[in-house]
Short mmCIF file of the C-alpha atoms (twelve columns), coordinates in Angstrom:
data_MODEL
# 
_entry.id   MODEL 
# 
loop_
_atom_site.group_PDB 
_atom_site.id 
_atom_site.type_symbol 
_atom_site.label_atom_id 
_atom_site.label_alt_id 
_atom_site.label_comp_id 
_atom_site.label_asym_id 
_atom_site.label_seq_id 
_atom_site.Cartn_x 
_atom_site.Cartn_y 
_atom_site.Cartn_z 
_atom_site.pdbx_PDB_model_num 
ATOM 1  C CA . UNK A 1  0.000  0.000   0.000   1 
ATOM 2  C CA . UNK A 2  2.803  2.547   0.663   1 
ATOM 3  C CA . UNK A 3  4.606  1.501   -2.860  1 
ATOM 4  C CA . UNK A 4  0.953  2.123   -4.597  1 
ATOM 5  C CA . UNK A 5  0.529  5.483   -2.700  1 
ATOM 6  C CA . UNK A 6  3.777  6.795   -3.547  1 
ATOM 7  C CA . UNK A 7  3.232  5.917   -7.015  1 
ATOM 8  C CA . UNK A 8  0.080  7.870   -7.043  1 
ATOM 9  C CA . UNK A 9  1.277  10.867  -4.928  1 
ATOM 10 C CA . UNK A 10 4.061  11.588  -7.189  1 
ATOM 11 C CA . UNK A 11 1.570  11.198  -9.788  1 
ATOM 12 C CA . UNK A 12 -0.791 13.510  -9.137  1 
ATOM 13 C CA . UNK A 13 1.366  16.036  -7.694  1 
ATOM 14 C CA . UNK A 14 3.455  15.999  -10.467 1 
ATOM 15 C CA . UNK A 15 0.811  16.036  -13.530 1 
ATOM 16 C CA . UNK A 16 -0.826 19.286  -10.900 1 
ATOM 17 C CA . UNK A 17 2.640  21.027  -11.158 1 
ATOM 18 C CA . UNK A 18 2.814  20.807  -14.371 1 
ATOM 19 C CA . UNK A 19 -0.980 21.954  -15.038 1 
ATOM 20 C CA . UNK A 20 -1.142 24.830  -13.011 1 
ATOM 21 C CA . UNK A 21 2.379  25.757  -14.568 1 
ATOM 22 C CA . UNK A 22 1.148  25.805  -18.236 1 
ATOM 23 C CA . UNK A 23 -2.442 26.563  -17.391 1 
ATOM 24 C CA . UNK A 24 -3.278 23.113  -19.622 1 
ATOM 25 C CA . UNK A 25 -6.145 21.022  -18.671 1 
ATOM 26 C CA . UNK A 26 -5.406 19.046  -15.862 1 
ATOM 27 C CA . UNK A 27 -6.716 15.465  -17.358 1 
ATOM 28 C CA . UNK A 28 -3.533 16.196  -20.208 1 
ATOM 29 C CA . UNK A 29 -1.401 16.454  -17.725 1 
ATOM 30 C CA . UNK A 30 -2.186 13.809  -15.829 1 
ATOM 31 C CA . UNK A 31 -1.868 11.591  -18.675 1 
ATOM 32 C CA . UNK A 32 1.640  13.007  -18.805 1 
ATOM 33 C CA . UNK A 33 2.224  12.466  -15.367 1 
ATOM 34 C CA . UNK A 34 1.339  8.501   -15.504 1 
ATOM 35 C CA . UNK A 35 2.826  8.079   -18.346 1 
ATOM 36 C CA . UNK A 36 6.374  9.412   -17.128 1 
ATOM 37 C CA . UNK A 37 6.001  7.714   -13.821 1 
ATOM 38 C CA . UNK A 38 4.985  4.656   -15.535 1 
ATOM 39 C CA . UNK A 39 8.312  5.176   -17.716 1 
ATOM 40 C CA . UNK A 40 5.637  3.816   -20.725 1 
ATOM 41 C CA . UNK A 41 6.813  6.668   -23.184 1 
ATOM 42 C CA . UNK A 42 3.061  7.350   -24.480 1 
ATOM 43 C CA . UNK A 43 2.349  10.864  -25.107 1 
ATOM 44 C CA . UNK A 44 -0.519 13.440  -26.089 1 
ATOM 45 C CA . UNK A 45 2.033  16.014  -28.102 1 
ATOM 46 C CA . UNK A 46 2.359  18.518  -25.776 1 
ATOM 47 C CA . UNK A 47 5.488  17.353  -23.999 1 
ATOM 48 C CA . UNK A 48 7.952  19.389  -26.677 1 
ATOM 49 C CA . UNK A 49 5.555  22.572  -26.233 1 
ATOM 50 C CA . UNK A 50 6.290  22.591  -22.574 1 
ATOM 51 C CA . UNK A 51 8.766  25.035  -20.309 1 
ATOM 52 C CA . UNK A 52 11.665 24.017  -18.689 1 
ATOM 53 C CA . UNK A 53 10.437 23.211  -15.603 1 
ATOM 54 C CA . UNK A 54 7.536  21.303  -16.853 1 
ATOM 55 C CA . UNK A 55 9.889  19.138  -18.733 1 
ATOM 56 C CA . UNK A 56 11.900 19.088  -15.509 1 
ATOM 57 C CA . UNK A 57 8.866  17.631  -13.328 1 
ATOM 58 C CA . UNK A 58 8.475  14.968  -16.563 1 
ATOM 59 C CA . UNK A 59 12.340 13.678  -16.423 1 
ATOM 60 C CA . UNK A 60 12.216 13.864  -12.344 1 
ATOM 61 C CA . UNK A 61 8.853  11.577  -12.466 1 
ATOM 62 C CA . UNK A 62 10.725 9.102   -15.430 1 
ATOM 63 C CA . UNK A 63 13.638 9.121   -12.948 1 
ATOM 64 C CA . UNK A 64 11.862 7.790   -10.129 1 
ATOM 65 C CA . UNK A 65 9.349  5.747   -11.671 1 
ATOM 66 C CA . UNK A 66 12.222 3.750   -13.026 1 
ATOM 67 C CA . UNK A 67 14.545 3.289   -9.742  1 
ATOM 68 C CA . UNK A 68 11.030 1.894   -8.520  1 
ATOM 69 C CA . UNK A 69 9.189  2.664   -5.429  1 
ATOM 70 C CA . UNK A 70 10.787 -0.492  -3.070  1 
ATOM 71 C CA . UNK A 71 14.206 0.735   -4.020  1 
ATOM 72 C CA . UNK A 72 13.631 4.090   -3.054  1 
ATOM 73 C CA . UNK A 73 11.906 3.261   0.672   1 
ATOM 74 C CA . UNK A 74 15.181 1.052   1.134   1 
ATOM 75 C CA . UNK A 75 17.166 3.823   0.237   1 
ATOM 76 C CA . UNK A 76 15.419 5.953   2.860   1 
ATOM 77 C CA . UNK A 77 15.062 3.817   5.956   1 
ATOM 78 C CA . UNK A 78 17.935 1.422   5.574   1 
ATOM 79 C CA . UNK A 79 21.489 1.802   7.324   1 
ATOM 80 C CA . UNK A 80 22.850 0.001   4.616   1 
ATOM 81 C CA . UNK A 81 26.363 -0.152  4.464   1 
ATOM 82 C CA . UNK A 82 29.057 -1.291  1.765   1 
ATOM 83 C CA . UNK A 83 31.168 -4.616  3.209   1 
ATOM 84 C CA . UNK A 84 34.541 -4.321  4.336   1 
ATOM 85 C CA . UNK A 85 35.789 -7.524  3.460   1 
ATOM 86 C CA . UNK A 86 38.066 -7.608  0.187   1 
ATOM 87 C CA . UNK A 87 36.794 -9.827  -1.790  1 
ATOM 88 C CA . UNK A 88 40.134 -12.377 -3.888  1 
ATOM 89 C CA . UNK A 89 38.966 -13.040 -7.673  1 
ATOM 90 C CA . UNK A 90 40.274 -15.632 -9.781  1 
# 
């Protein structure tokens, strides 16, 4: 449930950014929004008419929707830490 609500947070959010930004209809920018997140590459044509920092939000969204939602709550709460060990090969 928290993978599923980060995916639709940074949805939303993102495809509202970019709406109230360009003062496009919401619903378009949505559509740009999933499909970024969703890394699925389907468009409506207005993604080379946007600003900067519309095209910005887009790249941010691919970026994230493609490290995947798991990988980034590991990142977050996990004390990972690289091994010490040295490892002999061959």
């Amino acid at each position: 449930a928290t993978i599923a609500m980060l995916y639709f947070t940074l949805f939303f959010c993102g495809g509202l950014a970019i709406s109230v930004y360009e003062e496009l209809p919401l619903l378009d920018c949505l559509y740009e929004a999933a499909s970024a997140v969703g890394t699925v590459g389907l468009t409506l044509g207005i993604t080379p008419k946007l600003h900067m920092f519309s095209q910005i939000v887009l790249i941010i969204l691919m970026y994230l929707g493609r490290v995947g939602g798991l990988t980034l709550i590991y990142a977050v709460l996990s004390n990972a830490k690289l091994p010490l060990e040295k490892i002999t090969v061959g």
